[in-house]
N, C-alpha and C positions, 0 to 999 in steps of 0.2 A: 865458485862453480857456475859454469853460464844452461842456461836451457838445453844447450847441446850435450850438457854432458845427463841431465836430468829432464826427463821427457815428461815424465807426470805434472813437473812445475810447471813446464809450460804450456801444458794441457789445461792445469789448471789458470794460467794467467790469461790467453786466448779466451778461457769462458768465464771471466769474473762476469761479462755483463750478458751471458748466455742466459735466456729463461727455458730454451727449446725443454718439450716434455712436461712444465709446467702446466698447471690450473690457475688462472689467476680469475678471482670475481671484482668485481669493477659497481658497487653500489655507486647511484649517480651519474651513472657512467655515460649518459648520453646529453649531462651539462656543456658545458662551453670547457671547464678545466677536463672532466669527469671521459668528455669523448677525447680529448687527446692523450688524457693517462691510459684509454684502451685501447687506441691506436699504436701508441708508445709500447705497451705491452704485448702485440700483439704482432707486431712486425719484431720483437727481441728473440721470437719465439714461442709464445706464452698461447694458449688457448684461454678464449678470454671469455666470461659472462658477464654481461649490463643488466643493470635493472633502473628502474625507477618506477612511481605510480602509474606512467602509462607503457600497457605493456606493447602498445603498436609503434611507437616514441625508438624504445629498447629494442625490440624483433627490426625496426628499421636501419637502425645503426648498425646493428649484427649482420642482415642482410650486405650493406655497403660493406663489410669486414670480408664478408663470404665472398664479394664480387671479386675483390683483390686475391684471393687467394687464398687466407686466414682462415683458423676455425675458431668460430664464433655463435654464438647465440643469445637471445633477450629473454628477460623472465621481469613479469611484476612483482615490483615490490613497494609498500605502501612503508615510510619511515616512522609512522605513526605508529605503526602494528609490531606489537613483538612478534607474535605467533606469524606474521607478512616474512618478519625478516625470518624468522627461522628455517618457515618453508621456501622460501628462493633461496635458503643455504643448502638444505637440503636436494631444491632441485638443482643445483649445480654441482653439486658434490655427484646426485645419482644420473647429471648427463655423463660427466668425465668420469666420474669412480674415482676421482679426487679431490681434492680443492687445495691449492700449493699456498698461494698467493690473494691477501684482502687489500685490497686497497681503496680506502671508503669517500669517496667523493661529497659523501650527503651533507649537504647544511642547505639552512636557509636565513633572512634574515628580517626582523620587521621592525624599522628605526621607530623607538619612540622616545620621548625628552624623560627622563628619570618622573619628572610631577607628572607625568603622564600615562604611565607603563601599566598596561592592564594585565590583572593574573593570566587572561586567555592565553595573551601575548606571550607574556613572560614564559610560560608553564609549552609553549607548543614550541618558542624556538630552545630550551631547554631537550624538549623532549625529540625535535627532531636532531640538532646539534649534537648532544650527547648522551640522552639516555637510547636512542641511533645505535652512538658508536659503540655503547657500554654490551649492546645484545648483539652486536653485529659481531663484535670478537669475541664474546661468549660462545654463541653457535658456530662461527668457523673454527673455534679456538676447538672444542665439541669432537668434533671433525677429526681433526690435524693429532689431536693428542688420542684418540682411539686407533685411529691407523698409523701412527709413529713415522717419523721422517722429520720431523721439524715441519718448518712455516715460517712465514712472515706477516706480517698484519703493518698496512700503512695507515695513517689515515691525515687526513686533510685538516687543518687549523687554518690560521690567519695570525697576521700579526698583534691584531687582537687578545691573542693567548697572554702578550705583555704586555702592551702597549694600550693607556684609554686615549679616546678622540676628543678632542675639543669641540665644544659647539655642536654636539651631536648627540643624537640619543642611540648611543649602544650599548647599555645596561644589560640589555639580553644578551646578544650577541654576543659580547665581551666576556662575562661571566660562562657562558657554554663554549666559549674557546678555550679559556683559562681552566673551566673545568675538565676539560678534554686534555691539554695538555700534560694534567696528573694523572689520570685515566692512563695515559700511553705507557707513564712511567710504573704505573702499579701493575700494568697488566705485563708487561714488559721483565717485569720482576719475577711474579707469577707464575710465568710460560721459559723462562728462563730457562729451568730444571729440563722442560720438554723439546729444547731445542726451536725455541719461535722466539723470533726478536720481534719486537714491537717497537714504530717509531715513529713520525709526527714529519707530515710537511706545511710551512707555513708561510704561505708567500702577503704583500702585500697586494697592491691592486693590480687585475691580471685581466688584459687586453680581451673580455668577454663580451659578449648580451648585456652580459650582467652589469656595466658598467658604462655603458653607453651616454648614461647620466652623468656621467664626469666630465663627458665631450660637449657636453647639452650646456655645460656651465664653463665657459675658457678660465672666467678667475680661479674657480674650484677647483681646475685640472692643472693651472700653470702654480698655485700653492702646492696642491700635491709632489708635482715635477720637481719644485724647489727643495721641496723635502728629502727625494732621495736622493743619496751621492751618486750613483750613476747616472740619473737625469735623463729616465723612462721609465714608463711603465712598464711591468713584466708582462711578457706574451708568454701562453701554454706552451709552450718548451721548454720554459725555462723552469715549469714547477716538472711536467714530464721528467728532464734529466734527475732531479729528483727522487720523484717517486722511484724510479727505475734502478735508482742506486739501492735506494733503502727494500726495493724487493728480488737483487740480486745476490749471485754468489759472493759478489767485491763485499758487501755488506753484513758478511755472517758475522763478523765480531763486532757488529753497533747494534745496540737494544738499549730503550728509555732514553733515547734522542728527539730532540725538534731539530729541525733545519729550518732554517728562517731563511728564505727565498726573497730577498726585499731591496733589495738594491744598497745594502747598507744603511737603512733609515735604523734597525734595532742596536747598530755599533755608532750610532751619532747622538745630539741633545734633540 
């Protein structure tokens, strides 16, 4: 039977990557990955909220949204604070009167050598990396299962989730991707019953700020390159097309998935 003869299929195939009408919230959203997942989501259709600690950071990205055309807004939020993330759920849920779409940007990272890893350390990128993510789909999750319709919840890992570093200290780091990555799956399980898939993107190293330091080292950066089989670094696109899958209609039957974004480095030795 072709679409011509069934009009609803291909209504419904034209909008597998439709988010138009959506609410999507965008924690982190004004990072180097974090603004292009709300760029990405916000040109698909989607009405988009940013947050991060600075709320003039957030309202500025939002503004540049608005300029284009988009409906958009910033709100603070501190990934420290439960009660932070709750109320910037809230206030996003009470601008739109909804909230469709999480897509959690937040991490941080603070390399130390294993003999060296201080509890501050340890205990803050813990709690911003994953005890973050753990509240963040709590309170949207809140949300979405009071007012019925389903959801999606994304959120952001690294290849970290499998893979440890040589010669590096990501003890933290490592450990709150890898704990994150069971997080997706249990919440994933969860939320199931309620019609919300939950699902994990994990790129390697992604053409940011953030990374600048790789370019600062050529030996650093051409061992990396050697590393992945496609032989570059990821640019925010390529985590974007991601995200976008995993918060669209194409993606209603995937829940407690990772996508590993990495040039092939997690299918090699």
């Amino acid at each position: 039977m072709s679409t011509q003869d069934n009009p609803d299929l291909a209504r419904q195939l034209t909008g597998l990557f439709d988010l138009r009408g959506r609410v999507a919230y965008v924690p982190g959203g004004y990072g180097g990955i974090g603004e292009a997942v709300a760029w990405g989501l916000a040109l698909a259709g989607a009405k988009v909220a940013v947050s991060g600690r600075s709320a003039d950071k957030a309202e500025a990205l939002a503004a540049k949204m608005r300029d284009a055309g988009l409906e958009a807004f910033g709100v603070a939020m501190d990934a420290h604070s439960v009660n932070d993330i709750r109320g910037s759920v809230d206030a996003v849920a009470g601008r739109f009167g909804a909230l469709d779409l999480l897509v959690n940007c937040v991490g941080i990272q603070r390399e130390q050598s294993l003999l060296e890893v201080t509890e501050e350390t340890y205990d803050e990128v813990i709690q911003v990396n994953l005890k973050a993510a753990m509240f963040l789909g709590q309170a949207v999750a809140r949300t979405q299962v009071a007012r019925g319709g389903g959801g999606r919840h994304v959120h952001l890992l690294s290849v970290r989730a499998q893979l440890a570093v040589r010669d590096r200290g990501f003890s933290s780091y490592a450990s709150s991707k890898g704990g994150l990555a069971m997080l997706v799956k249990q919440h994933a399980i969860e939320l199931a019953p309620h019609g919300i898939t939950v699902n994990g993107v994990a790129p390697t190293f992604v053409n940011t700020e953030m990374i600048q330091h790789v370019y600062a080292r050529p030996a650093f950066r051409e061992a990396i390159l050697a590393r992945i089989p496609l032989g570059r670094i990821a640019d925010p696109k390529d985590v974007v097309g991601a995200a976008l899958f995993f918060a669209s209609p194409a993606a209603g039957f995937v829940t407690g998935q990772v996508l590993y974004v990495d040039g092939g480095i997690t299918a090699s030795e």
